[in-house]
DRENKE-884453 format. One record per residue (C-alpha): x, y, z; residue number from 1; residue in one letter. Coordinates in nm, 3 decimals, decimal comma, m for minus. Example, Ala and Ser with C-alpha at 12.3 -4.5 7.8 and 13.67 -1.06 7.14 Angstrom:
<nodes>
<node u="1,230" v="m0,450" w="0,780" seq="1" type="a"/>
<node u="1,367" v="m0,106" w="0,714" seq="2" type="s"/>
</nodes>
This chain:
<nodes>
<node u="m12,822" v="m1,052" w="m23,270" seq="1" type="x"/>
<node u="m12,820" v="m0,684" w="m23,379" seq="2" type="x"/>
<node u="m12,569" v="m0,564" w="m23,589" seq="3" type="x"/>
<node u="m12,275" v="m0,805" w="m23,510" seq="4" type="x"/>
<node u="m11,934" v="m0,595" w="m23,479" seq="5" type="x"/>
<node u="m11,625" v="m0,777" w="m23,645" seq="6" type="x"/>
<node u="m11,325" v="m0,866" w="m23,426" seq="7" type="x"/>
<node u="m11,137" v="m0,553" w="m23,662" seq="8" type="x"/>
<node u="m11,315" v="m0,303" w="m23,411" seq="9" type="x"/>
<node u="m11,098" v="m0,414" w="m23,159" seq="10" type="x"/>
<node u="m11,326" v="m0,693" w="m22,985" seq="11" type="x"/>
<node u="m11,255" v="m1,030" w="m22,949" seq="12" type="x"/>
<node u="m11,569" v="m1,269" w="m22,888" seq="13" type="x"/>
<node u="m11,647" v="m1,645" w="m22,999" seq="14" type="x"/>
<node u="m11,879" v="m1,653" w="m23,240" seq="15" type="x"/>
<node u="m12,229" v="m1,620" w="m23,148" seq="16" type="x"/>
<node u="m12,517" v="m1,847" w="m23,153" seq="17" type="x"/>
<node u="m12,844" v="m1,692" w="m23,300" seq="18" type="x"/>
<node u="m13,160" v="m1,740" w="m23,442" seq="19" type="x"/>
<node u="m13,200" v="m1,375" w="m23,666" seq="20" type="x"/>
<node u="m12,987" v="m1,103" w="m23,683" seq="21" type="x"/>
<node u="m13,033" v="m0,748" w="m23,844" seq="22" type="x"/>
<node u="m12,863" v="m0,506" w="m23,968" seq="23" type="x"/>
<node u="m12,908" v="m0,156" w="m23,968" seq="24" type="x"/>
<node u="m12,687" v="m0,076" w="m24,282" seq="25" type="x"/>
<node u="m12,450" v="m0,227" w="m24,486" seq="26" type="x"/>
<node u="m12,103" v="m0,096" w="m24,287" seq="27" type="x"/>
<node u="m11,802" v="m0,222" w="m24,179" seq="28" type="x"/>
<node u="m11,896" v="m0,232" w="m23,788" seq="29" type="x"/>
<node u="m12,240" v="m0,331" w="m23,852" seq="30" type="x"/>
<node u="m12,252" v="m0,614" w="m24,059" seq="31" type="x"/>
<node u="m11,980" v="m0,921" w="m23,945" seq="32" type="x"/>
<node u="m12,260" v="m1,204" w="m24,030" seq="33" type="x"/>
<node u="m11,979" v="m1,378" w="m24,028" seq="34" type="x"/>
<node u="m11,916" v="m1,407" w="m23,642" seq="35" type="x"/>
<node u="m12,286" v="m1,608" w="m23,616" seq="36" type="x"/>
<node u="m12,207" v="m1,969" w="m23,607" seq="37" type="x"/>
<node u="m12,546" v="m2,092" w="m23,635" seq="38" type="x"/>
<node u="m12,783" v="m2,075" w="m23,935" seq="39" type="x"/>
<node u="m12,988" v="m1,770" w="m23,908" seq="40" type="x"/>
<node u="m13,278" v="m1,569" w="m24,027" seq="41" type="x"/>
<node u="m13,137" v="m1,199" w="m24,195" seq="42" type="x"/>
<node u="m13,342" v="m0,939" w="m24,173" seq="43" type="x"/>
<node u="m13,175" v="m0,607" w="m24,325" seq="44" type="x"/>
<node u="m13,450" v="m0,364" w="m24,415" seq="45" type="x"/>
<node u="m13,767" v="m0,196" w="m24,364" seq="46" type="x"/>
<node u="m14,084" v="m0,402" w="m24,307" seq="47" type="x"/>
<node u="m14,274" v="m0,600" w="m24,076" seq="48" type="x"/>
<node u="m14,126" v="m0,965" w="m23,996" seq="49" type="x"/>
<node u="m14,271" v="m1,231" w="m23,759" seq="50" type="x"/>
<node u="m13,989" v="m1,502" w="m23,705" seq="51" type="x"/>
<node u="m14,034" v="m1,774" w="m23,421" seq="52" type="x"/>
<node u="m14,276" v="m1,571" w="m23,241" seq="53" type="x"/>
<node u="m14,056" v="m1,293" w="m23,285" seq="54" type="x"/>
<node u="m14,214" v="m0,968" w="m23,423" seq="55" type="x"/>
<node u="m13,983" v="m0,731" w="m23,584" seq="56" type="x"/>
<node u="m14,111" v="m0,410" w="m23,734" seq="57" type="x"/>
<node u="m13,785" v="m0,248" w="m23,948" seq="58" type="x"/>
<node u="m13,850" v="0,153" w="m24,009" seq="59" type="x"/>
<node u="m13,617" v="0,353" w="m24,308" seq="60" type="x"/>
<node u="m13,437" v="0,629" w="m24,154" seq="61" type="x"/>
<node u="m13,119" v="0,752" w="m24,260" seq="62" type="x"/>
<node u="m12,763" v="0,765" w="m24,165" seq="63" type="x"/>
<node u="m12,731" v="1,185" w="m24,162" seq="64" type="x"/>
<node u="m12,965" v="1,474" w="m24,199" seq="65" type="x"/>
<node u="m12,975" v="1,475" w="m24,578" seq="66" type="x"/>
<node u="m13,224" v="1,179" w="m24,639" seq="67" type="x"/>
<node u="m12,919" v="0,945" w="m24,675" seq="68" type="x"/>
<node u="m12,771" v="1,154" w="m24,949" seq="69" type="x"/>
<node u="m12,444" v="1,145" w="m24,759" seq="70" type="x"/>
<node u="m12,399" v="0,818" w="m24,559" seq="71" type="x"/>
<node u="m12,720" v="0,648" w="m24,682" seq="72" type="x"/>
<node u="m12,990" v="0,474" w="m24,556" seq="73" type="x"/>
<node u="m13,046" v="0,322" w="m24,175" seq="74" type="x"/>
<node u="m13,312" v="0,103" w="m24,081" seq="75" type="x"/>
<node u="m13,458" v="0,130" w="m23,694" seq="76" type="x"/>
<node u="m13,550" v="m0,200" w="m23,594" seq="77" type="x"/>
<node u="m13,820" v="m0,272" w="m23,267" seq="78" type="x"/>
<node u="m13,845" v="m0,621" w="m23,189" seq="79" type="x"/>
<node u="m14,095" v="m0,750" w="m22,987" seq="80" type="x"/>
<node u="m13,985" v="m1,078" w="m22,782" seq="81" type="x"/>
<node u="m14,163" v="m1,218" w="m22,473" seq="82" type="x"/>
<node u="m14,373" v="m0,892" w="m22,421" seq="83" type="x"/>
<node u="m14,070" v="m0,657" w="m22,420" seq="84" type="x"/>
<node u="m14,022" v="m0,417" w="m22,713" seq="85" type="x"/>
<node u="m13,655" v="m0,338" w="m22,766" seq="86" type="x"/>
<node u="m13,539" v="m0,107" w="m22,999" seq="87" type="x"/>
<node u="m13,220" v="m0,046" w="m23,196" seq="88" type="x"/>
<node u="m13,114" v="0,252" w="m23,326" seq="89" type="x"/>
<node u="m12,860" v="0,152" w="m23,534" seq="90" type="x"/>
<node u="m12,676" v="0,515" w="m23,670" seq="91" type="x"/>
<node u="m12,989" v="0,741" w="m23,695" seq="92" type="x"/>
<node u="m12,825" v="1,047" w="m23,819" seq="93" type="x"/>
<node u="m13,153" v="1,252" w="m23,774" seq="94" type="x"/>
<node u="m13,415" v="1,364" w="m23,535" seq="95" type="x"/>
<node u="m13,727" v="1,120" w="m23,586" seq="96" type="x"/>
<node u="m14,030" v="1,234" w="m23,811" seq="97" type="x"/>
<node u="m14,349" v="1,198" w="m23,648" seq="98" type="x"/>
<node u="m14,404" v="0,891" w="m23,823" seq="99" type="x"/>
<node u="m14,106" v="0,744" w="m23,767" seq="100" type="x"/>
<node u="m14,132" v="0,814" w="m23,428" seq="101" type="x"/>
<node u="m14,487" v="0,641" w="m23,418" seq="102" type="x"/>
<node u="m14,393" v="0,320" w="m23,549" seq="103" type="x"/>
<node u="m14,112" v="0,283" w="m23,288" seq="104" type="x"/>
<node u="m14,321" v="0,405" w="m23,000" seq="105" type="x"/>
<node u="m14,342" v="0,228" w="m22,659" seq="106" type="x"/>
<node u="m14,060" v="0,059" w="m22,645" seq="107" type="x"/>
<node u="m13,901" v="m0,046" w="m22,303" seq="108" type="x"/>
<node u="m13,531" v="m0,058" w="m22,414" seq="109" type="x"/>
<node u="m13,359" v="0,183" w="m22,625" seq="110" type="x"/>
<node u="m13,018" v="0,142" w="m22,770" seq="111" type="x"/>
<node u="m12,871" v="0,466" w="m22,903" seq="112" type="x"/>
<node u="m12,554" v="0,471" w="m23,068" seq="113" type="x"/>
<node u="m12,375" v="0,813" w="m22,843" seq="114" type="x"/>
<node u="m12,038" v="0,843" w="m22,927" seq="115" type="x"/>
<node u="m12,024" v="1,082" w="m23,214" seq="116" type="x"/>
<node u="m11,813" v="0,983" w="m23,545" seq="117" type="x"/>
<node u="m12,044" v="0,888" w="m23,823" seq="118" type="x"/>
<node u="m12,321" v="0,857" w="m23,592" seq="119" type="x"/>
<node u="m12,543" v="1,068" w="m23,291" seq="120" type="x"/>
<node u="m12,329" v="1,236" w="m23,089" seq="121" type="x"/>
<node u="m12,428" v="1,282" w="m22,662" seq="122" type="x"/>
<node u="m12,648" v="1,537" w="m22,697" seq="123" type="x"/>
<node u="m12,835" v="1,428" w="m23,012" seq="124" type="x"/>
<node u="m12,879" v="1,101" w="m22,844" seq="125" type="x"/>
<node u="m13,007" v="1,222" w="m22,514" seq="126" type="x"/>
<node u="m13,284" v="1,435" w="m22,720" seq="127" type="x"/>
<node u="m13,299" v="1,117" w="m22,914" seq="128" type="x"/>
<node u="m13,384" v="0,940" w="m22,569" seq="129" type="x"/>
<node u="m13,640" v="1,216" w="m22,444" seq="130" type="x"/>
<node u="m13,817" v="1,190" w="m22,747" seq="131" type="x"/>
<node u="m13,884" v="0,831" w="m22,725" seq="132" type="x"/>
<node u="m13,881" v="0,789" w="m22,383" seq="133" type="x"/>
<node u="m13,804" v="0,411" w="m22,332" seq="134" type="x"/>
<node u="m13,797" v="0,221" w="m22,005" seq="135" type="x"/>
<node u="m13,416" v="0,170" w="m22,014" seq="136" type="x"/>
<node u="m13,136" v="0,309" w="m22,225" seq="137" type="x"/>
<node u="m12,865" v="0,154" w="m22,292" seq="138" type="x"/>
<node u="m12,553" v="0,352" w="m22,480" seq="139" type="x"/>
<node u="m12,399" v="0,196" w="m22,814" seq="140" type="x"/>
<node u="m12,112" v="0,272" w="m22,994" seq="141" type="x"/>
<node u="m11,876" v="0,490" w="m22,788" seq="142" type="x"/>
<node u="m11,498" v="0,468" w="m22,711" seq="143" type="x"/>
<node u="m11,347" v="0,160" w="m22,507" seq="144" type="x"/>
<node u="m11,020" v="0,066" w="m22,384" seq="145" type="x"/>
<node u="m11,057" v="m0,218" w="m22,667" seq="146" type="x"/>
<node u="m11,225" v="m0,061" w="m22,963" seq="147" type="x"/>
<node u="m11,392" v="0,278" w="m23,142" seq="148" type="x"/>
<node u="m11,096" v="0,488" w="m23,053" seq="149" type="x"/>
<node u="m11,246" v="0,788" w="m23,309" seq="150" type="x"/>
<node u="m11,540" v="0,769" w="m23,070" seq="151" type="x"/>
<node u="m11,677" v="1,005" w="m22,776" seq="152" type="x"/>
<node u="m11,693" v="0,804" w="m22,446" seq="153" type="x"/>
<node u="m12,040" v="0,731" w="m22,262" seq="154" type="x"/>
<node u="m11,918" v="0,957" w="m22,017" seq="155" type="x"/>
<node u="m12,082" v="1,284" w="m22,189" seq="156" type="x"/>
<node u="m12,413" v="1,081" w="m22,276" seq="157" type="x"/>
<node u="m12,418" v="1,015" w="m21,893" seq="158" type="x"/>
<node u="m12,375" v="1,392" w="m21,810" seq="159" type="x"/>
<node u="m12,651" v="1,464" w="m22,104" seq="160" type="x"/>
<node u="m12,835" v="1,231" w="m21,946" seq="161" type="x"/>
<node u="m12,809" v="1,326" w="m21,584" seq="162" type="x"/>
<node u="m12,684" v="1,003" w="m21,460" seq="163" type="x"/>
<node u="m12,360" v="1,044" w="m21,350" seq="164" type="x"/>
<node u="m12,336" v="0,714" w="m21,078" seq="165" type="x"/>
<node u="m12,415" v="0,432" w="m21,340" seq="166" type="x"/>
<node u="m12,202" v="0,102" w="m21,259" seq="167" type="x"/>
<node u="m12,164" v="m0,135" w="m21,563" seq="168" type="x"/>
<node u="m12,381" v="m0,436" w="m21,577" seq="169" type="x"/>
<node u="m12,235" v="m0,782" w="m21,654" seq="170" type="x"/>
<node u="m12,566" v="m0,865" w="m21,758" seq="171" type="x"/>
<node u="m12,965" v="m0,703" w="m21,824" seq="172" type="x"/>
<node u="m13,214" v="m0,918" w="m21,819" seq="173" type="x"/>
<node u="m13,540" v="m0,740" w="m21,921" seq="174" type="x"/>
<node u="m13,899" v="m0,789" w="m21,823" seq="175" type="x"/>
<node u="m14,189" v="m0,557" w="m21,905" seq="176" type="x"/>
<node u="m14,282" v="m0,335" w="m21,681" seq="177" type="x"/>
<node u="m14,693" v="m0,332" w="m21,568" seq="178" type="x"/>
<node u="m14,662" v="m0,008" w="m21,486" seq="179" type="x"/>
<node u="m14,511" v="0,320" w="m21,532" seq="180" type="x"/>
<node u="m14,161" v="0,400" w="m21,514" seq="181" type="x"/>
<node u="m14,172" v="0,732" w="m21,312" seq="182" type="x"/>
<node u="m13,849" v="0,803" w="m21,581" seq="183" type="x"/>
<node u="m13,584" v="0,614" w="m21,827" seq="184" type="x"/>
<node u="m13,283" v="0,404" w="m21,655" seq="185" type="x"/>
<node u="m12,961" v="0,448" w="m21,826" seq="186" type="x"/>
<node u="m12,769" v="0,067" w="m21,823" seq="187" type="x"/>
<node u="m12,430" v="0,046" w="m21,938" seq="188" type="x"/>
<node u="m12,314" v="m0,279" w="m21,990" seq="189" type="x"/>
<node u="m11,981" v="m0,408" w="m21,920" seq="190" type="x"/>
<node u="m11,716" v="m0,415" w="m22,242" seq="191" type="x"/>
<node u="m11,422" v="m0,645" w="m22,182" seq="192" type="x"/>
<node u="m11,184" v="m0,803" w="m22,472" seq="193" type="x"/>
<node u="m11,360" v="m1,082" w="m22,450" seq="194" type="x"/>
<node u="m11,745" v="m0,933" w="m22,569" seq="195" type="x"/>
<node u="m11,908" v="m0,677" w="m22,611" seq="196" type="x"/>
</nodes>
């Protein structure tokens, strides 16, 4: 689990079962360890962690342009699992260093935060996408009919995007890809009041 929301954003899910959860940063929105019922393995910073034949590799960005002088530090997590990479953004509030952007290369699914507020807004988020270039997107952290009402919704990171006909998913299931993606799929997944 990545960043568990609490039900005070507006969602209301059973708690979830998991094996390791990160955390970006230490906010309200980001942190609700407390909706994992089962014992877990934290990881919440930079560094290189294998867990359960899990490899996670955590990279320090920050949370706005300043080096974190504002809203502090953000860690970019890429966790490989099963031969998929999958990467999570958390609130990058910054385009990516070259280094930064070489120790979460190749992944095959990108979550980018895209609603604006204390994170990326659409357009930072698309260029966020381009320079990465993952497999499949998938949009965090934007306005629902349940939750994040100071938000942007996906909508404009769709235009940005140039995918304007994207139905929500129930469900991804991921599997990497042999060869290559002729360019990045943008998934929404469903949001309902009873997950996220």
């Amino acid at each position: 689990m990545m960043d568990p929301v609490p039900r005070s954003k507006g969602f209301r899910y059973n708690k979830q079962r998991a094996d390791i959860v990160t955390l970006s940063h230490d906010h309200p929105g980001h942190n609700a360890t407390e909706m994992v019922s089962s014992e877990f393995k934290l990881v919440d910073g930079p560094g290189e962690y294998e867990i359960s034949d899990v490899f996670i590799t955590g990279t320090r960005t920050y949370h706005d342009n300043e080096r974190g002088a504002v809203k502090g530090r953000n860690t970019v997590y890429v966790v490989e699992v099963e031969g998929a990479s999958i990467c999570h953004l958390g609130d990058v509030g910054h385009e990516l260093t070259d280094e930064q952007q070489e120790a979460i290369s190749s992944v095959d699914v990108l979550l980018v935060p895209v609603g604006g507020g204390p994170g990326m807004d659409a357009a930072a988020a698309a260029a966020m996408v381009n320079q990465i270039e993952p497999g499949v997107v998938i949009p965090i952290q934007y306005r629902t009919e349940i939750g994040d009402q100071e938000l942007d919704d996906v909508d404009k990171f769709l235009q940005e995007m140039g995918a304007s006909d994207v139905e929500p998913l129930e469900k991804l299931n991921v599997r990497r890809s042999t060869g290559d993606a002729p360019e990045t799929s943008v998934v929404v997944l469903a949001c309902s009041a009873s997950g996220r």
